[in-house]
N, C-alpha and C positions, 0 to 999 in steps of 0.2 A: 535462585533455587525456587521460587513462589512461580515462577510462569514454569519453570519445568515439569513443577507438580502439577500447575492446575493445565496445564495442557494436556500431564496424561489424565490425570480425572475424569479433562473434557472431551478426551480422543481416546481415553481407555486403552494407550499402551503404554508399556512401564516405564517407569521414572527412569532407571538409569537401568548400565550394565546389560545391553544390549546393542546390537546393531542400530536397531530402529526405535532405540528409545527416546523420550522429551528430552533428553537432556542435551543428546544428539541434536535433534533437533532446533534445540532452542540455542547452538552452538553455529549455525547455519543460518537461523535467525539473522543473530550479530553479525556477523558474516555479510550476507546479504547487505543489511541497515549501511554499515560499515562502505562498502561497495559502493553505494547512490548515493550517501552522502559524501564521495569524492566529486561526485558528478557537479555538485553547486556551483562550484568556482570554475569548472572546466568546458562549462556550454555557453557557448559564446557565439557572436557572429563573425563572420569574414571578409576580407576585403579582397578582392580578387581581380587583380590587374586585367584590364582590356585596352586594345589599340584606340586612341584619337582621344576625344573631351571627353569618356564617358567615364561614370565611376560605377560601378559593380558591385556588389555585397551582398551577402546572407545575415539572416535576421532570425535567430530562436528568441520564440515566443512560445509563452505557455499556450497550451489546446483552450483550457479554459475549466469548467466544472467535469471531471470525471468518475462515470459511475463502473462503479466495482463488484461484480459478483462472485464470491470464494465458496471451492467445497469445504465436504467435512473433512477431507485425508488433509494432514499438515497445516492445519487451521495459522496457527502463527507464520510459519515459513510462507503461507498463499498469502499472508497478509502482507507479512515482507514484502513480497514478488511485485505487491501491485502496489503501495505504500510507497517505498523506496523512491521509485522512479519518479511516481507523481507527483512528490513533496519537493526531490530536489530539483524538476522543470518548473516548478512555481505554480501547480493545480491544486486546485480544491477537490477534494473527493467525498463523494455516499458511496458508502460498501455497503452490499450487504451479505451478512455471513450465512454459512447453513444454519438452519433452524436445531443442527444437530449438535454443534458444537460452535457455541456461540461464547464462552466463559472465557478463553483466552482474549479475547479479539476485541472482548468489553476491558479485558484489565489494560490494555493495550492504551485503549480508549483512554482511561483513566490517568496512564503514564502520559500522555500527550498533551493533558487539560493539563499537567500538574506541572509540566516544564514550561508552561505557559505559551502554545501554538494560539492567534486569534480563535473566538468561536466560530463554527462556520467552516473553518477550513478541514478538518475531519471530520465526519458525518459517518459513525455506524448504525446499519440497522439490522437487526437481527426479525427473520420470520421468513416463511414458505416463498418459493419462486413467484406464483399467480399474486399475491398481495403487498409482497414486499419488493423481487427481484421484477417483474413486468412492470411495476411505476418508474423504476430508475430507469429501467432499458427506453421506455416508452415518453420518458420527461422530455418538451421541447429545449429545455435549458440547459439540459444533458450534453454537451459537447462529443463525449469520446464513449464508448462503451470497452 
């Protein structure tokens, strides 16, 4: 109930009893979360028979550091979208949120530190594209955009 509130607060449509409201919303969330966290246990590599002495296989590996830019429509669910995936391939992520609605995506944050993720491995920043979102795009450390 506290992310559905503060999401409409921070996106300013209404909590519930609506098509498009937070509550919806934050039910698409879990949803989502729910989804990629199947993903941990199920990306694996392959062994993939070929003729004579040779042996064949695929190999997933994380990308490495990935930077994240989210708008302000569906701030939690765009968080989801790009979260999700990257946590259960084994990446590290900097997002940074719109400068417009940034309060969900910080409590997010908080949820994350509190179930104990190493530090370092979620990185949000909240603030304008040229100051905030062109360092992440532009960082040589930056793996994936």
């Amino acid at each position: 109930e506290y992310l559905s509130k503060l999401e409409a607060l921070d996106n300013g449509k209404p909590w519930k009893n609506g098509a498009y409201s937070a509550q919806i919303d934050l039910h698409l969330v879990i949803q989502c979360y729910r989804y990629y966290a199947g993903w941990a246990d199920k990306l694996q590599g392959k062994h993939i028979p070929v003729d004579g002495e040779m042996m064949c296989y695929t190999r997933h590996e994380p990308v490495g550091v990935v930077g994240q830019i989210i708008p302000w429509n569906f701030p939690l669910l765009m968080q989801a979208w790009k979260l999700g995936p990257a946590l259960a391939t084994g990446c590290c992520v900097v997002m940074k949120t719109s400068e417009k609605t940034p309060l969900s995506a910080l409590a997010i944050c908080r949820l994350i530190q509190e179930v104990g993720y190493p530090k370092g491995v979620v990185n949000i920043v909240s603030g304008f594209g040229p100051t905030a979102g062109s360092p992440i795009a532009l960082h040589m450390d930056v793996d994936k955009i």
